[in-house]
N, C-alpha and C positions, 0 to 999 in steps of 0.2 A: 787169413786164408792159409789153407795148407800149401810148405815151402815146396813139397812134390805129394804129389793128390795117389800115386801107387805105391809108394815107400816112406818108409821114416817119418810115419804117423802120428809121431809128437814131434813134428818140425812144422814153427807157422812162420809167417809174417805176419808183421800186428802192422797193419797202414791206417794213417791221421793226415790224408792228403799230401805226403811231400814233408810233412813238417814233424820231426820227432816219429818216423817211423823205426821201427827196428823188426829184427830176428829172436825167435824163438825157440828153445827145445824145453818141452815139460817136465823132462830129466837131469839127472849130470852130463857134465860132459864128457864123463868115461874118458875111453881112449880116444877120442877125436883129435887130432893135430891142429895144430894153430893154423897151419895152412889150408886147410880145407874150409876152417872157419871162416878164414878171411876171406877166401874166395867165395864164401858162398852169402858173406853179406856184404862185401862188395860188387858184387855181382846183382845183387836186386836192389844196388843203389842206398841203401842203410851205410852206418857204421857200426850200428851195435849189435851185437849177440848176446844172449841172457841164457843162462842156463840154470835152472830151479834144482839147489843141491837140497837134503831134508832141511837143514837150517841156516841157508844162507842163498843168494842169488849170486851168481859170478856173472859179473859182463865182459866181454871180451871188446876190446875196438881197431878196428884194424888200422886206423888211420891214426892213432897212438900207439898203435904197434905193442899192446899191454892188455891185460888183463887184471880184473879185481873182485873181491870177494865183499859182499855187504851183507849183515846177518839181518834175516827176515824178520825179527824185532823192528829195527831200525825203520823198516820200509812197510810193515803192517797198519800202520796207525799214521804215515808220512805218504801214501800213497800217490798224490798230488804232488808233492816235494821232492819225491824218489823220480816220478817222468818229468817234471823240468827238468831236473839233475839229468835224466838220460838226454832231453831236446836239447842241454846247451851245447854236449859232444857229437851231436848228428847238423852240425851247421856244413853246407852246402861246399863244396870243393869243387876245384879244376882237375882234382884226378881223384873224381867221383868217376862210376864206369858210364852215366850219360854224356859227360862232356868229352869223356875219352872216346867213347865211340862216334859224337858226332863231330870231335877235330878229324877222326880219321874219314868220316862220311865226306868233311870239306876236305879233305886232299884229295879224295877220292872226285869230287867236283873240278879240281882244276885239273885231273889228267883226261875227265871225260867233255868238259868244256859244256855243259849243257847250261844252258842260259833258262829254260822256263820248267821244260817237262825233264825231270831227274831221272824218268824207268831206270838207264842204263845203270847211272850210277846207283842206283839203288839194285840193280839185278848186281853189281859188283860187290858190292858190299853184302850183302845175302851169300853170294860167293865165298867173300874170304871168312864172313860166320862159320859157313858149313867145314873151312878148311879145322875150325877146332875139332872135328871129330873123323874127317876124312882126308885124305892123303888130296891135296890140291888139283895133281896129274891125272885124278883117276876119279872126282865126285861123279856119282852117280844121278844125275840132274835131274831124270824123271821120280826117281825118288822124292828130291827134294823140292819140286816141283818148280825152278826156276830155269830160263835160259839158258843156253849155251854159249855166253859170251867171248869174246875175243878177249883172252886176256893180256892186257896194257905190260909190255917191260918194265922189269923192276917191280912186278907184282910182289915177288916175296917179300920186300922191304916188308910191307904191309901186312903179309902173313906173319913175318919174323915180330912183331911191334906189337901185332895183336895178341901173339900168345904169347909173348912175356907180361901184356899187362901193365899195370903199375905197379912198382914194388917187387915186381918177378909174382904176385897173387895173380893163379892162374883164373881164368875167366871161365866162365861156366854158361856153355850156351843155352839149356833151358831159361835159365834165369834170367839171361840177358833179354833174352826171347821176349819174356813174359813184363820186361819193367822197362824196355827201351825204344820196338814199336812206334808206340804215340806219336814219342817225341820226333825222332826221325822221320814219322809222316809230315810233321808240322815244320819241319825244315824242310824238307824236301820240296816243300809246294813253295818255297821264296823263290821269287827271278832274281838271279841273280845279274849284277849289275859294275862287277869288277870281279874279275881275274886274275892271280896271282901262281902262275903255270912254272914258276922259277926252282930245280930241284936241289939241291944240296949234295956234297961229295958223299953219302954213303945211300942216293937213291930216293931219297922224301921228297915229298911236295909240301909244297907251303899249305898251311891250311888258313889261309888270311882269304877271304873271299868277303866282296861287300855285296849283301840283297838288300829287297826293299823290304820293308816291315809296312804293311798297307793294313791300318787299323780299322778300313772300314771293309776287309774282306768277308767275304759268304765264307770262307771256309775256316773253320775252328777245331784245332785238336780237341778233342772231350778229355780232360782230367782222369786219371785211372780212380781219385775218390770218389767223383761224380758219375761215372761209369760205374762202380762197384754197387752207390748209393742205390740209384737209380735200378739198377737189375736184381739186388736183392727184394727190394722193395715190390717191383713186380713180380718176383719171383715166387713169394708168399702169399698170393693169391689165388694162387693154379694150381689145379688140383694135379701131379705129378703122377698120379696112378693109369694117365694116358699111355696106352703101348707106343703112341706113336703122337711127336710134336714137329710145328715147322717153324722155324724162327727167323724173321727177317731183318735188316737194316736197309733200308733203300738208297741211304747216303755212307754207305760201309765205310769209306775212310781205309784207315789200317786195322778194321776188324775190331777195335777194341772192343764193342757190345760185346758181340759174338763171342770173342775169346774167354770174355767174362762171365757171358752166361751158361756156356762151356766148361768154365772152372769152377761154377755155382753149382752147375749139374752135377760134375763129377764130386760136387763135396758133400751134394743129397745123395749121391749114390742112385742116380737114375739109371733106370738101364733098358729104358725103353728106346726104338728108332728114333734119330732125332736127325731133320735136312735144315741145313745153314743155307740160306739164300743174301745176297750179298750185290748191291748195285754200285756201279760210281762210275762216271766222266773221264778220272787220272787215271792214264795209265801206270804209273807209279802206284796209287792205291791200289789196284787192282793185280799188281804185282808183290806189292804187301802181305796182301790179304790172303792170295793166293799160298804166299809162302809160309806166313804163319801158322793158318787153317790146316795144312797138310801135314806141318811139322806137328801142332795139337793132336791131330788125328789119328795121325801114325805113332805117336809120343803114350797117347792116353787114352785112344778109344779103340786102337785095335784096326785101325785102318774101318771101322763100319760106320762113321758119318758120312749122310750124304750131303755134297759141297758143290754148291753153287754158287761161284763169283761171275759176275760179269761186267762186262765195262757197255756204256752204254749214252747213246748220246743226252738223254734228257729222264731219269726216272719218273718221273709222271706220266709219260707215254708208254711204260712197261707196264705189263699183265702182273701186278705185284699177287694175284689167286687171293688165300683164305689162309690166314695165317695164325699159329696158338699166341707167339710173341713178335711183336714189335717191336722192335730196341732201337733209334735214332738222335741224331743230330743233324737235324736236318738243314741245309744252306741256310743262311740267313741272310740273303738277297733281297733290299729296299726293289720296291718297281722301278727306280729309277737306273739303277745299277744293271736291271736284266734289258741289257743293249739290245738284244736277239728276238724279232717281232713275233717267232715262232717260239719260246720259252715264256714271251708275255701271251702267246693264246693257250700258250697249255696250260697255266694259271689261273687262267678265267675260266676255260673248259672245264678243267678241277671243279672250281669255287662256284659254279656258275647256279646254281641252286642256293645258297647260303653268304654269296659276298657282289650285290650289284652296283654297279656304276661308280667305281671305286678303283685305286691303283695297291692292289692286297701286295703282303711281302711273300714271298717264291716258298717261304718256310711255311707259311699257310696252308698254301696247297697241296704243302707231304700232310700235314697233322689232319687234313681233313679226311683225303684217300686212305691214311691209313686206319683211321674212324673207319671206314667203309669196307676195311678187308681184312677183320679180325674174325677170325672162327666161332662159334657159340662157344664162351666161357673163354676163347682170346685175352689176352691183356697187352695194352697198347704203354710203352712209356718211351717219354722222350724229351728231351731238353727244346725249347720254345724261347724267340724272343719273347720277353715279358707285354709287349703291347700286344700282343694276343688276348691276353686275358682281360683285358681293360678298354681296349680303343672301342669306339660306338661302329667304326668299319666293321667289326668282328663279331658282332651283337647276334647276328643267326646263325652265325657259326656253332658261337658257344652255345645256344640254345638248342640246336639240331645234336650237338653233342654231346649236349647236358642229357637229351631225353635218348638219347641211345648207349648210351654209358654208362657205367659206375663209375665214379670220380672216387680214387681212394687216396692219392695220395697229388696236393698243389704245394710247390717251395715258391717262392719268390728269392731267390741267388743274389742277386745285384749284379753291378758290372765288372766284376775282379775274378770271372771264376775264369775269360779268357786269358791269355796271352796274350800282350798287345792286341785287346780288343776293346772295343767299348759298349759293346750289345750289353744291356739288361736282361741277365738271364734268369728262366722260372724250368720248372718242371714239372712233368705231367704225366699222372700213371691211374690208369683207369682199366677196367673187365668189361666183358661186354656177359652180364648176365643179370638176372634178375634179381638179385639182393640189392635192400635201399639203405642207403649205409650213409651219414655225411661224410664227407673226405677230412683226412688228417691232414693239417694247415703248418707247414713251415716257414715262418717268417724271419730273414733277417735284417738287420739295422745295412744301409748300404758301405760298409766298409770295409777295408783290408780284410784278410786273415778269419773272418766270423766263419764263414763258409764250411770252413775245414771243422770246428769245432761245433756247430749246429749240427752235425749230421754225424759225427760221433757220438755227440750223447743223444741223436732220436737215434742211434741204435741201440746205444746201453738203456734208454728210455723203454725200448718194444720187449727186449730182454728183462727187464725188470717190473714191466707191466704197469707201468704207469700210463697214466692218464692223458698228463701236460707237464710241460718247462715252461717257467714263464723266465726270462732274466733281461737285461736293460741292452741285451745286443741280438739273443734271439729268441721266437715264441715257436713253442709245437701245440697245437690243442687242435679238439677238436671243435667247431665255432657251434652257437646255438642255432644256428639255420644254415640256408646255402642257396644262392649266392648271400654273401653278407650285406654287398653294398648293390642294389636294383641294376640290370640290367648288366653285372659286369663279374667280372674271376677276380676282382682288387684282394689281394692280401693283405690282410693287417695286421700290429701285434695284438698279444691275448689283451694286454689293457684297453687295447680301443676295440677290440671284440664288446669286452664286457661293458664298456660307455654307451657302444650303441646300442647293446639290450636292454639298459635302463632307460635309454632314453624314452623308448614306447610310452611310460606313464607321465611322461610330460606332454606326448602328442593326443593322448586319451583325455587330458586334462584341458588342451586344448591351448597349452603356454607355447607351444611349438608349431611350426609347420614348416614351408620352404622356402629356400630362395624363388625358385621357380611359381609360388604364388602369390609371392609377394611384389615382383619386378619379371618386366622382360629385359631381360639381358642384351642392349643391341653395340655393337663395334664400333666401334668412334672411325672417324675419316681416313681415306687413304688419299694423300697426296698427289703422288704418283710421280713427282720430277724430285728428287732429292737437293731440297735447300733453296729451290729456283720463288716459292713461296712462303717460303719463312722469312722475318725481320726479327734484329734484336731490340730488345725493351727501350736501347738508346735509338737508334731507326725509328722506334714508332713513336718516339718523342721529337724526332724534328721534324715529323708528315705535316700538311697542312691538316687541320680543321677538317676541312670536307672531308679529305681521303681518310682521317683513321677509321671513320664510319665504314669501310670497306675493309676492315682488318677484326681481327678477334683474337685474343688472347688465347695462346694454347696448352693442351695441359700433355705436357711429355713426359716421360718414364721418371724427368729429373723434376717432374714437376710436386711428386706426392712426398712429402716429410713426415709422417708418422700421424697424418691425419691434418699438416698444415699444409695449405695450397698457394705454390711460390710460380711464379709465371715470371720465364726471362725470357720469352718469347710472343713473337702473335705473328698470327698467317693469313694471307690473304684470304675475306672470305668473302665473294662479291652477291652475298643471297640475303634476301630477307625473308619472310612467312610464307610469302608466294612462290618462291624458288630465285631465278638469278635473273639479279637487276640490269645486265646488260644482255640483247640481244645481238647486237652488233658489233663490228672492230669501231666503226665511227665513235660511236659512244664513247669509245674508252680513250681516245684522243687527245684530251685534256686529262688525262691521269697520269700522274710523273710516274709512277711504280709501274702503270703500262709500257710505258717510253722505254723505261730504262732498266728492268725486269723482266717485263713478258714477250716483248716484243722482240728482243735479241735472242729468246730460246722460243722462238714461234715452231721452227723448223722439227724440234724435240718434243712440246706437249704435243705437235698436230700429229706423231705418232702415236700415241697412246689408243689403244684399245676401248669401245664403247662410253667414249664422248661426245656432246653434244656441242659443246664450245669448246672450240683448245683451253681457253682462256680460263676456264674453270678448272677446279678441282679433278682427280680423278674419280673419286666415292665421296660424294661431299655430306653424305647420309640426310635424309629428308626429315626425320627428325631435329636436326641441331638448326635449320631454318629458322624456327622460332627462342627464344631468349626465355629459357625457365630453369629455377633451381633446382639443380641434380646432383646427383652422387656419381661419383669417378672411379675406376680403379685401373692402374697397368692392363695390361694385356698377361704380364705374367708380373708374379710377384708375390706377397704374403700378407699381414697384416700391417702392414708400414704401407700399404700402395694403394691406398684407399683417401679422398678427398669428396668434399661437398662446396660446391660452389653457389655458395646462398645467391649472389646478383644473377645468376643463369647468363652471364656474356660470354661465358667459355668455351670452346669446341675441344675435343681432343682427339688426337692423332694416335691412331693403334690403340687402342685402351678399349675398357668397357664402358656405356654407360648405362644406369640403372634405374630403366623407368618403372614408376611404380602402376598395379594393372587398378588403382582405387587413389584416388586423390590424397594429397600431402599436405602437411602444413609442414611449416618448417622446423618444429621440434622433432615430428616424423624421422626428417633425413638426418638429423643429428643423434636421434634415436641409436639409426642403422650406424650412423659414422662411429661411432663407441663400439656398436657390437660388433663391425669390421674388423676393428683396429685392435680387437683385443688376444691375447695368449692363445686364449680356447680357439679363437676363429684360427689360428693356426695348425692345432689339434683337426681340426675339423675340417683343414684342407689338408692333411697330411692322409687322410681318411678315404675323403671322396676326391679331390683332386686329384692329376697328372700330375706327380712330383719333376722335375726339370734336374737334370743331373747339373754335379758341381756346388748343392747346399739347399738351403730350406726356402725354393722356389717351386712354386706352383703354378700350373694354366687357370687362369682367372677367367675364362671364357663360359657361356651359357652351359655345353654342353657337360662341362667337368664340374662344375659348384651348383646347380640347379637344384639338386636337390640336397643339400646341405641344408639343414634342422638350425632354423633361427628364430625368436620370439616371435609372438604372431600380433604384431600392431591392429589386428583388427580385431581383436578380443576386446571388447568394450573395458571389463576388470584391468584388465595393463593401460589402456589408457588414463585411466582414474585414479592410479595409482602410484606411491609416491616414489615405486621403482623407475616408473616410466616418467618423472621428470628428473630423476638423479643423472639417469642415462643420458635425457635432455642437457645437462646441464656440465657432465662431462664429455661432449661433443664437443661440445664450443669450446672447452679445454683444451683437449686436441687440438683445433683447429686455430687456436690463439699459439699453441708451439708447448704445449706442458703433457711431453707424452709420460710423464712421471706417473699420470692417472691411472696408468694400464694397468696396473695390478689391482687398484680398485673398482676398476672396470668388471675384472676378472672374477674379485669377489662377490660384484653382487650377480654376475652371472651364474656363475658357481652356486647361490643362494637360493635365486628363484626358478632359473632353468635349465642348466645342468648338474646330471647327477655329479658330484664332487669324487675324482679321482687325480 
């Protein structure tokens, strides 16, 4: 981005999210003074400055207080070698100008004492900004578009501190402007929760304040790379020859979209009307945005945007019109979280055509409205919790979506792109016109650091006209259909793009088909008192005779070993094929596990919700009544969570069990127990299953592996075949405790029914 978009037109900034960013000039550095240097890449938060001489690059670093000259040999052919070498001198400091500016934001908090909502101290702070350029006694406030605060004694400490800086490197308020924002929005919104109002003999405040860090808030600063990404991308879809554009954020924040696409604008050189529309709850954001918007405008468009912030008690109740862009981040509020029975109807009111009988998250209900209020040839983009694009709650959503949109651009983010947050984040940028285009598919691996570098090179990627990146941490391509995986937005990388295109000639051949028609998938038992009917394996060895008849072995999370089935438990189960064998309390009278069990927590099952007998089970499922061998697996888990209980005496508790919809024998289920337990079934829920944050866990449930592609046992030819008694016969392997087999498992899968990648 250009380092000032009116002047000095070979000055950039080169941003890589945070990480190895620096300064640019496409010249020498002529007469420029070290001090202007430093201040001006200290000031956007860098430490390096580059200056391109005919045969050589000089970098400057102000935080080494030095300069060096590297001959463009060196660095032509080392290119990659040459930007680590700059990332490992831009590592992170305390008198970097964000940490400087936000120690003075927390002094600034313990003279204004404000515990949740910060305006004030944040109209303070914009105050002492403005004093770099105006005389303190004398700012001109409607100018600058902020309050007229009372200013606190011993204000000057704070003006004196701020412009010297660190180092005496004078600070540079464009700049600051434009790369400090954010973050200060994202502090500002902590409650604070200690106080530290103690000043020192030449006028300071302590800047020690403790808040809460609440990882499970709706509100997320947006990244300036993820901002940047996101708006260029929408930005290249719109045709810019309109006289006139209106651009919204309905969760503005501290403006970042806007500012950005602002700064996108003026680097196409638009010069057509353009109205900034701008919503939010904080009056601190809306003091932000206020002050930035006006400083942009007066700074770089001439005073002629037109600027509308407003603060507002709920944006989904606002008239958001018809708009060319969309830019958001919208809350990311669970339904449990939105306390307020009037924010949970304005959600449904929203949704109420595309999400019923359901508790949708708060973020839904912006992505759908703003579906709804894009202009002809509009472009919507916005950052999304990623269950969005996957949960089955969301299924009309995306479809009502899908047909009113062009999808051009889906990422899949992971969980690291917030700050102390833990949302799965994706993105979404789509036009509302009539070209049918598949979208371009961002994937990355869930971890640290990939983020930042995935979306640098889709942009050297778009720039160089390529196609796809395929690499082992992220994929760009575009997929051979869309949706890829039925009914859902699931992202994948390019390798299992291409697995699942090959697979079609194994389902034409008829070697494949699904889970879903092969087994109904039903939920093992709920309990409902924890522990009050469970025994251990030594308990159910000292029971009489009669009584173990009334118990069953159970199969828990710790029960499945990599396909071996270990039981240290068993649970009360008082049912046979009929349902349950006591009708009465009498009845159970001569039962000692009655006596001395049930009968002292009488008071605890007889509250349980939709029981017929306290005495029972709470979901005892009607199926496990009768005694037949099944196939088991966790509730979540992977190819290790998978068991067959050839005697059929087992029940299990929270897990799957997996009936078949065509009778079995027992080579059948050992058949499946192989193909469960193997590598590829892992592949293959990493695909179509709900991945479980914290590692290579998956929802094992009907609704996420149903349609998961697995040999088809009713193919006459596999049964006849001596694939299908290998399989047979490494089942029972597993299940004897030799999970050593699972690569040869693999192979013959790999062999006959999947394409080999």
């Amino acid at each position: 981005m250009k380092l000032y978009p009116l002047n000095e037109m070979d000055k950039f900034i080169m941003l890589n999210g945070g990480q190895g960013d620096f300064c640019l000039k496409t010249s020498s550095i002529g007469d420029e003074n070290h001090n202007t240097i430093y201040g001006e890449s200290w000031s956007t938060n860098t430490k390096n400055f580059l200056f391109i001489n005919e045969d050589s690059v000089e970098v400057v670093n102000w935080f080494e207080s030095k300069s060096e000259n590297i001959q463009n040999k060196k660095i032509e052919f080392n290119l990659a070698q040459f930007y680590k070498y700059l990332s490992s001198k831009s590592h992170k400091t305390q008198n970097d100008v964000v940490p400087f500016i936000l120690d003075i934001f927390r002094q600034l908090r313990n003279v204004t004492f404000e515990k949740q909502d910060s305006s004030e101290t944040i109209n303070l702070l914009f105050t002492l900004l403005v004093s770099l350029e105006e005389d303190i006694s004398n700012i001109d406030y409607k100018k600058w578009n902020i309050s007229n605060s009372k200013i606190p004694d011993r204000f000057d400490y704070f003006v004196d501190r701020l412009k010297q800086g660190v180092r005496n490197i004078q600070p540079n308020l464009d700049l600051i402007l434009r790369h400090t924002a954010g973050m200060l929005f994202q502090e500002a919104h902590r409650e604070v929760i200690y106080f530290n109002p103690q000043r020192d003999l030449f006028g300071g405040v302590s800047s020690k304040i403790e808040t809460r860090l609440d990882a499970y808030s709706s509100i997320h600063y947006t990244p300036q790379y993820i901002a940047r990404s996101l708006v260029e991308n929408a930005i290249k879809t719109f045709d810019l020859s309109k006289p006139k554009i209106t651009i919204l954020d309905p969760s503005c924040g501290s403006s970042e979209f806007l500012i950005e696409v602002l700064k996108q604008l003026k680097n196409k050189n638009y010069r057509g009307g353009i109205t900034v529309k701008g919503f939010d709850s904080s009056e601190s954001a809306i003091r932000t945005s206020t002050f930035l918007l006006t400083y942009e405008n007066r700074k770089q468009w001439n005073n002629e945007l037109n600027i509308v912030i407003k603060r507002v008690e709920d944006s989904l109740v606002e008239d958001w019109g018809l708009n060319d862009f969309i830019l958001m981040n919208p809350p990311f509020l669970s339904w449990e979280l939105l306390k307020d029975k009037s924010s949970r109807d304005n959600v449904l009111d929203i949704l109420s055509d595309v999400v019923k009988k359901t508790r949708p998250n708060q973020a839904s209900a912006f992505f759908y409205k703003a579906s709804q209020s894009l202009s002809n040839e509009g472009v919507i983009g916005c950052v999304l919790p990623t269950s969005i694009f996957y949960s089955e709650i969301y299924t009309d959503l995306r479809n009502k979506i899908g047909k009113d949109l062009n999808i051009g651009v889906l990422a899949k983010l992971g969980n690291y792109v917030f700050e102390d947050a833990l949302t799965d984040v994706s993105l979404f940028i789509a036009s509302k016109n009539q070209s049918l285009q598949l979208p371009k598919i961002l994937w990355t691996k869930n971890e640290k650091g990939i983020v930042q570098d995935a979306l640098r090179e889709f942009r050297k990627m778009t720039s160089n006209n390529e196609l796809s990146i395929n690499t082992k941490n992220f994929s760009i391509y575009t997929p051979h259909y869309f949706p890829i995986v039925s009914n859902s937005w699931k992202l994948i990388s390019y390798n299992e793009n291409e697995f699942i295109k090959e697979l079609s000639i194994y389902y034409q051949a008829d070697k494949l088909t699904t889970i879903g028609n092969i087994f109904n998938i039903s939920q093992g038992a709920l309990l409902g008192v924890k522990n009050i009917f469970k025994i251990t394996f030594n308990e159910f060895e000292l029971l009489k005779e009669s009584e173990r008849k009334l118990f069953r072995p159970i199969i828990t999370c710790n029960s499945t070993k990599s396909g071996r089935l270990v039981i240290t438990e068993y649970c009360w189960f008082p049912y046979n094929k009929d349902g349950i064998i006591f009708q009465t309390e009498e009845e159970l009278n001569d039962i000692e596990f009655y006596q001395n069990a049930l009968l002292p927590n009488k008071e605890i099952l007889s509250k349980r919700k939709g029981i017929s007998q306290w005495w029972g089970l709470t979901r005892p499922r009607n199926w496990q009544f009768s005694k037949k061998p099944r196939l088991y697996s966790n509730r979540f888990g992977n190819s290790n969570s998978f068991v067959f209980d050839q005697v059929g005496n087992c029940i299990i508790e929270e897990g799957n069990a997996f009936l078949p919809k065509k009778d079995f024998n027992t080579k059948d289920f050992y058949f499946y127990l192989a193909c469960f337990s193997s590598n590829i079934f892992d592949k293959l829920l990493s695909i179509y299953s709900k991945q479980l944050a914290g590692g290579k866990w998956y929802d094992l449930g009907n609704k996420n592996i149903k349609n998961i592609p697995i040999p088809n046992i009713n193919n006459d030819h596999l049964k006849n075949s001596d694939v299908y008694l290998k399989m047979f016969e490494l089942g029972k392997e597993l299940e004897s405790g030799n999970s050593f087999v699972k690569p040869v498992i693999d192979d013959i899968l790999k062999s006959y029914f999947y394409p080999y990648r």
